[in-house]
C-alpha positions in Angstrom: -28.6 3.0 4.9 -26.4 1.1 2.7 -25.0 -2.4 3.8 -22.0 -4.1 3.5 -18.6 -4.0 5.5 -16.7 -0.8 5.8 -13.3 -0.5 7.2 -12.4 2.4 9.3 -9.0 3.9 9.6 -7.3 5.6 12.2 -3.8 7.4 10.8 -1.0 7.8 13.5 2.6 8.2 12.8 3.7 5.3 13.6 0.9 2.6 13.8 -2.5 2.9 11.9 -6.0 1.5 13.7 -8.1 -1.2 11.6 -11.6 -1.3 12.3 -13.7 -2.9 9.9 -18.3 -3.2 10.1 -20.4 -6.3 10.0 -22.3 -6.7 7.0 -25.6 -5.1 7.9 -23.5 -1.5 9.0 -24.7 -1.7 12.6 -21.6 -2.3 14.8 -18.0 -1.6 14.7 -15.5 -4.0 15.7 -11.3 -3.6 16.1 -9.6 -5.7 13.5 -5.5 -4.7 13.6 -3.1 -2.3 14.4 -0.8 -1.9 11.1 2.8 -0.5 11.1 3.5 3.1 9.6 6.0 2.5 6.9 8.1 5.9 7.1 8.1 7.5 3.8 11.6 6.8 1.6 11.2 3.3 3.1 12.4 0.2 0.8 8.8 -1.0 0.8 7.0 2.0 1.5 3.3 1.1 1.0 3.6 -1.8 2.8 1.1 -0.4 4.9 -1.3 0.7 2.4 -0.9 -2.8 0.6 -2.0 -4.5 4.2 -5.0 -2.8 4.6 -6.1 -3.5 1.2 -5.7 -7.1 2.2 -7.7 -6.7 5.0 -10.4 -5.1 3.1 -10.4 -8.0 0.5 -10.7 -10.5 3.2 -13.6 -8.8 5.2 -14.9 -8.0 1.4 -15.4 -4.1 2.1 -17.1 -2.0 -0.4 -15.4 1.1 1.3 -13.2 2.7 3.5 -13.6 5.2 6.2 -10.8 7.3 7.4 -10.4 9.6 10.2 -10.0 13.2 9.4 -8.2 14.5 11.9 -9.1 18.2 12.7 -7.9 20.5 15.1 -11.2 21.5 17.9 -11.4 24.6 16.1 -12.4 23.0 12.9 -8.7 23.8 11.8 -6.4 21.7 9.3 -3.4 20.7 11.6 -0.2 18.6 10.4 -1.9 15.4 11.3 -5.0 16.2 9.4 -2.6 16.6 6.0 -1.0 13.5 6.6 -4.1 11.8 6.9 -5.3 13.5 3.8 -2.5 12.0 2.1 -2.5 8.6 3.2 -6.5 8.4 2.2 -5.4 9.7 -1.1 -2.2 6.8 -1.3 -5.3 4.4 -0.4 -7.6 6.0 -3.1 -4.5 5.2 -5.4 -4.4 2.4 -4.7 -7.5 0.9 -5.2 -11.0 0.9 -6.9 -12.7 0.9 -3.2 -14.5 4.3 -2.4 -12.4 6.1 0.4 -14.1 8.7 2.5 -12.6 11.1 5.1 -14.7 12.3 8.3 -14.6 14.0 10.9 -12.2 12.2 13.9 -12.0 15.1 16.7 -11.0 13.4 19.9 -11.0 9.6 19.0 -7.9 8.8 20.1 -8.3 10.6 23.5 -11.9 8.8 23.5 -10.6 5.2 22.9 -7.9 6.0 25.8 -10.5 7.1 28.2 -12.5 4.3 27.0 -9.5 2.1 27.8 -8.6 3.5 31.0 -12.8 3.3 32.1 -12.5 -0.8 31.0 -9.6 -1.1 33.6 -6.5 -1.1 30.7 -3.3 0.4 32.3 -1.9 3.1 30.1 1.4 1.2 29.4 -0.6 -1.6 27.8 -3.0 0.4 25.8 -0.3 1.5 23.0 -1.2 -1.7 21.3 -4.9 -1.4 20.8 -5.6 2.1 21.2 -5.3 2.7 17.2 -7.7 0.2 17.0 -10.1 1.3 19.6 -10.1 4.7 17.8 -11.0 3.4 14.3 -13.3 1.9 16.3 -15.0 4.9 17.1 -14.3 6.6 13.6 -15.9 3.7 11.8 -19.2 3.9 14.2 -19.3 7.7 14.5 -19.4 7.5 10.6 -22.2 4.2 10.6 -24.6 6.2 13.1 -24.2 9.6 11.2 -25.1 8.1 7.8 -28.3 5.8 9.8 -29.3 9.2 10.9 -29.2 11.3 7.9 -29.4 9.1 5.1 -26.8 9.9 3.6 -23.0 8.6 3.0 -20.7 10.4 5.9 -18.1 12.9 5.1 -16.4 13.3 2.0 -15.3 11.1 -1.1 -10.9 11.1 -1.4 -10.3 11.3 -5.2 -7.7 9.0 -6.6 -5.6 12.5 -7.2 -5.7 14.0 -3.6 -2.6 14.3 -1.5 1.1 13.9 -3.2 2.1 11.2 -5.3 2.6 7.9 -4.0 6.6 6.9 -3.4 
């Protein structure tokens, strides 16, 4: 198992979940909920520049982001947009960035919510961060059980250009 902090991504359309690991890859905490910058924005990797902050201030040697595919296994819209946001991160910096598998996080971390007595109207501003939450910790537990880093490495050229 290797140690060190991880951050783990969750990719929406309008916000983006922030988890991030404690140093000896056991547990997965919520960190932020970063604004979506809509692409042909002024400043439109605002959000990509924010979470390389965060992982420079929790000192993460990689980043985890959710791969969002349909039950079937199937690439939907969502999963080519997250594709191309890990590939804008990859870009963007010398950390490692690694897609895997997110099926159902999101309606996990609202159930979750829901079960911990959060009304619905009140969970639109953690639930990005519950979910990375569950992506960061899916991918800790999969890699303590197999040995081996969790899904796949983004290379620096996946996903189009940045803007």
């Amino acid at each position: 198992m290797r140690q060190g902090v991880r951050l783990g991504i969750d990719v929406g359309r309008a916000r983006i979940g922030v988890a991030r690991s404690d140093a000896g890859a056991i547990l997965a905490v919520p960190v932020e909920t970063v604004a979506r910058v809509a692409e042909g924005a002024a400043d439109a990797d605002a959000d990509v520049r924010r979470i390389l902050e965060l992982a420079d201030e929790y000192g993460a040697f990689e980043l985890v982001v959710g791969n969002p595919l349909a039950l079937s296994g199937r690439a939907t819209a969502s999963t080519d947009d997250a594709i191309a946001f890990a590939g804008r991160l990859a870009r963007g910096s010398d950390l490692p960035v690694r897609l895997v598998d997110e099926r159902l996080s999101t309606v996990s971390a609202q159930r979750d919510l829901r079960a911990a007595g959060r009304p619905a109207k009140r969970q639109r501003s953690v639930v990005d961060q519950a979910a990375a939450v569950i992506i960061l910790q899916h991918a800790i537990d999969a890699e303590r059980a197999s040995g081996n880093a969790p899904g796949r490495l983004v290379p620096a050229d996946e996903g189009p250009p940045p803007t």
